[in-house]
N, C-alpha and C positions, 0 to 999 in steps of 0.2 A: 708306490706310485699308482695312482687312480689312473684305468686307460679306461674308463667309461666316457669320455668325451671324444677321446680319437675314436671310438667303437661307434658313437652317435655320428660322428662326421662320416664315417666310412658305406654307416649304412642305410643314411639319410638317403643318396643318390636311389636303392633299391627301391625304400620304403617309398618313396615318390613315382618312381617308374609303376610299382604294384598300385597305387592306388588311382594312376590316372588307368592302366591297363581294366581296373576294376569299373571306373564310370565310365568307361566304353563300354566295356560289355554288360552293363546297366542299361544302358542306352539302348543296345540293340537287344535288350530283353524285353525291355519295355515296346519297341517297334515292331518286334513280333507278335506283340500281342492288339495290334493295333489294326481297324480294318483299309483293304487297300482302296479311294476314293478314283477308279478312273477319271483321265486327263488334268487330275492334279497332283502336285507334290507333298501336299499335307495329308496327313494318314486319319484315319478316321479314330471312333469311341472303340470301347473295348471289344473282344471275338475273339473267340477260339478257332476259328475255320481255318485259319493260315496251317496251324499243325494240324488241323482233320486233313484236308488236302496232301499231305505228305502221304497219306496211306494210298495214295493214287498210284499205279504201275509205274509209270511215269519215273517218278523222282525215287520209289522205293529200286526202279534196277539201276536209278544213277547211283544213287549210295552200297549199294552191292560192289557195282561194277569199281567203285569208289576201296573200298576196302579187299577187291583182289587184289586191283592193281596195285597198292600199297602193299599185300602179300607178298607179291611176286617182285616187286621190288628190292623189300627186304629180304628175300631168298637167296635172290640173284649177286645183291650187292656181298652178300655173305661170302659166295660162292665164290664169286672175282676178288673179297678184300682178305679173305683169311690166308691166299698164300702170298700177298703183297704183304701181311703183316708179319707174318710166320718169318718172310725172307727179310724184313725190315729188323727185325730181333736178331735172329740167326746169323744171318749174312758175318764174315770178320772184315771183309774190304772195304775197308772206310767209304773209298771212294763210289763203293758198289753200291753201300747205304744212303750215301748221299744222293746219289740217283735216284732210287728209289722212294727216299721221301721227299725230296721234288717231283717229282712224278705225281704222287699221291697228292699233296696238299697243294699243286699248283690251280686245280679249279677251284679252291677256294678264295682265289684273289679275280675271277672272272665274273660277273654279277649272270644272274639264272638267263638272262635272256640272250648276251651274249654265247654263250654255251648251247641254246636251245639252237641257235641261227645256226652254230659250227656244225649240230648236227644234221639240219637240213641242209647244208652242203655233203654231206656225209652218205644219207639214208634217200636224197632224191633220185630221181628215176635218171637220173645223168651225175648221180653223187659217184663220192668214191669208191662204195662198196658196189654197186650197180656196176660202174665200169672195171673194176678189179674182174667179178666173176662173166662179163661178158668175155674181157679181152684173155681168160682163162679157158673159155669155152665150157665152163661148166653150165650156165643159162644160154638159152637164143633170146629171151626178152628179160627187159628191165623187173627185179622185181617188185611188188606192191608194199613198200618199207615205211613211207608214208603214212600217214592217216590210220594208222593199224596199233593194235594195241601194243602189237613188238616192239614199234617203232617207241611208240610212248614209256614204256617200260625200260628201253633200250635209254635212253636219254636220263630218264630218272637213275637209273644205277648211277649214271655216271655225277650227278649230283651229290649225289647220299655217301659215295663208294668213301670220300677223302674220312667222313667222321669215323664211317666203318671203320678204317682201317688203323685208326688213330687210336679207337677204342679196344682191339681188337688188340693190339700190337703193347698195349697198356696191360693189358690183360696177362699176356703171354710174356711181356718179361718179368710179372712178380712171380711166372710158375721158377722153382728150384731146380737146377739143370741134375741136380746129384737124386732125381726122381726117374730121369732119363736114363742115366748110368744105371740105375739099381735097377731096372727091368732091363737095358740090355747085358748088365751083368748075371740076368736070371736065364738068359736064354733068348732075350724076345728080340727081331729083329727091328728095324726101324718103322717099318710101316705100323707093325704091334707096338712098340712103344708110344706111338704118334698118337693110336686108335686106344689107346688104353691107359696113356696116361697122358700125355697133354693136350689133346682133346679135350677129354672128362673138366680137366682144372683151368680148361679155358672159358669153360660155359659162362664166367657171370663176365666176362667179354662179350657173347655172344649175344646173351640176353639183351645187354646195354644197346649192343649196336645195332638189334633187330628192332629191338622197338624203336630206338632214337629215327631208324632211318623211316619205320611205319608212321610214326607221328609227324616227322617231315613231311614224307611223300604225302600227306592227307590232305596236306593245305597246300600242294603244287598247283598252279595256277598256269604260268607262263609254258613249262615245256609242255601239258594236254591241249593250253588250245593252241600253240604253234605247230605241233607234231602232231596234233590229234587233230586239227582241222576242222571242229565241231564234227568230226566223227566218232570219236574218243573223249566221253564228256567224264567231267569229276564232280564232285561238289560246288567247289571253289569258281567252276566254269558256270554254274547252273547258277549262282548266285549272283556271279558277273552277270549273264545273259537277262535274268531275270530284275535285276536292281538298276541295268543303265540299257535295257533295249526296249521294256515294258515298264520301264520305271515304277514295278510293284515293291518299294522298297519293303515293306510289311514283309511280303511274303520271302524275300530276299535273306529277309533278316533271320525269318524262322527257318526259314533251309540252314542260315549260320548256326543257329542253335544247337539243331536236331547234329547238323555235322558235326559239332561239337561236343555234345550227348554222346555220339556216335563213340567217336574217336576214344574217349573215357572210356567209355565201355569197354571195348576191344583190347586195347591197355591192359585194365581190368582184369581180363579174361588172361591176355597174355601173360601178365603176372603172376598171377594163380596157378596157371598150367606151368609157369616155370621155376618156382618155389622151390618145387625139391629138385631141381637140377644147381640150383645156385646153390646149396648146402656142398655140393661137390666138390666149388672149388677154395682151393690154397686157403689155411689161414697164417 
């Protein structure tokens, strides 16, 4: 039986999605390259100046600031999703498992900006946490949760956490539990089994979910300028501000670019640096 026609139906819907994705970002390659015309909407003849401008302080510490906050993002999210997944695997009580992957995957049915709002109930200067440690007496004043890059960072994990843990928890149930046994049957106790063997064979989990959640966090838009207040800028904000406050779409366009340059790169880098940790695990 020939399936090369169910193959073509199946992967037409892709090949269509890839090629409209591709004359967009034609589009905005072509308007980066274009000069910006103040008090009009039409873009000028050709220039390079929109990416000479990018070498300006300016926009070279928004892209820095741009790519810790994605660091620490992905760190953090690690940090908080690897024993959600560890326990999502391990766990025997059904009912205990089920809790916890509701738990996990239920902000993925919340859209970015309702999630951003919960946490500005959460992180304001009369949110939950603010009143939690006043009426503890561990603070005498509200603290500055807000507008702060913890604050932004704080919001992002909880974005990023559900794929972490998805991947993470995918990861950790192809390790072999008779890996487990055979180093605590050598002596080693749980903490040394944990640290020296499924750890190790969790890495191409780790990998997956660090970078997946860097790549996300790169193009966050809604939680830096709700919780960052335009005091915690990213990219994605400098390009908003820039394409609908000074309607420089040109230059708008080349900040997308360079973000986008960006973001590869770092990828790149991150892949390379983690090559020979991925040969570690399970085959």
């Amino acid at each position: 039986m020939n399936q090369r026609p169910l193959l073509r139906v199946l992967v037409s819907p892709a090949v269509l999605c890839a090629l409209g994705f591709a004359a967009a970002l034609a589009a905005v390659m072509q308007y980066s390259l274009r000069a910006y015309v103040p008090g009009s909407l039409e873009a000028g003849g050709f220039t390079l100046a929109n990416f000479a401008a990018l070498m300006k302080p300016l926009y070279a510490r928004v892209f820095l600031d741009t790519v810790w906050i994605c660091v620490l993002t992905a760190f953090f999210t690690l940090i908080v999703g690897y024993p959600l997944a560890y326990a999502l695997v391990h766990v025997r009580n059904a009912a205990l498992k089920s809790a916890i992957l509701v738990i996990t995957v239920t902000p993925l049915f919340l859209g970015e900006v309702v999630r951003t709002y919960a946490w500005i109930v959460v992180l304001g200067n009369n949110g939950f946490v603010n009143a939690m440690l006043l009426k503890s007496g561990l603070i005498d004043a509200p603290l500055q949760l807000m507008f702060t890059r913890l604050g932004v960072v704080t919001a992002l994990v909880h974005v990023t956490l559900p794929i972490m843990v998805i991947m993470l928890a995918a990861a950790l149930s192809h390790i072999d539990r008779d890996y487990e046994r055979a180093a605590a049957s050598l002596g080693a106790g749980p903490i040394r089994a944990f640290l020296t063997v499924t750890l190790p064979l969790s890495t191409p989990g780790i990998i997956a979910g660090v970078t997946t959640a860097f790549a996300w966090t790169f193009s966050a838009f809604a939680t830096p300028q709700l919780i960052g207040g335009g005091q915690v800028n990213m990219v994605a904000n400098l390009v908003y501000q820039l394409g609908f406050a000074s309607f420089n779409f040109p230059f708008a366009a080349s900040l997308s670019v360079a973000g986008l340059l960006l973001a590869f790169a770092v990828l790149a880098l991150l892949r390379a640096a983690a090559a020979p940790l991925e040969r570690i695990g399970p085959r």
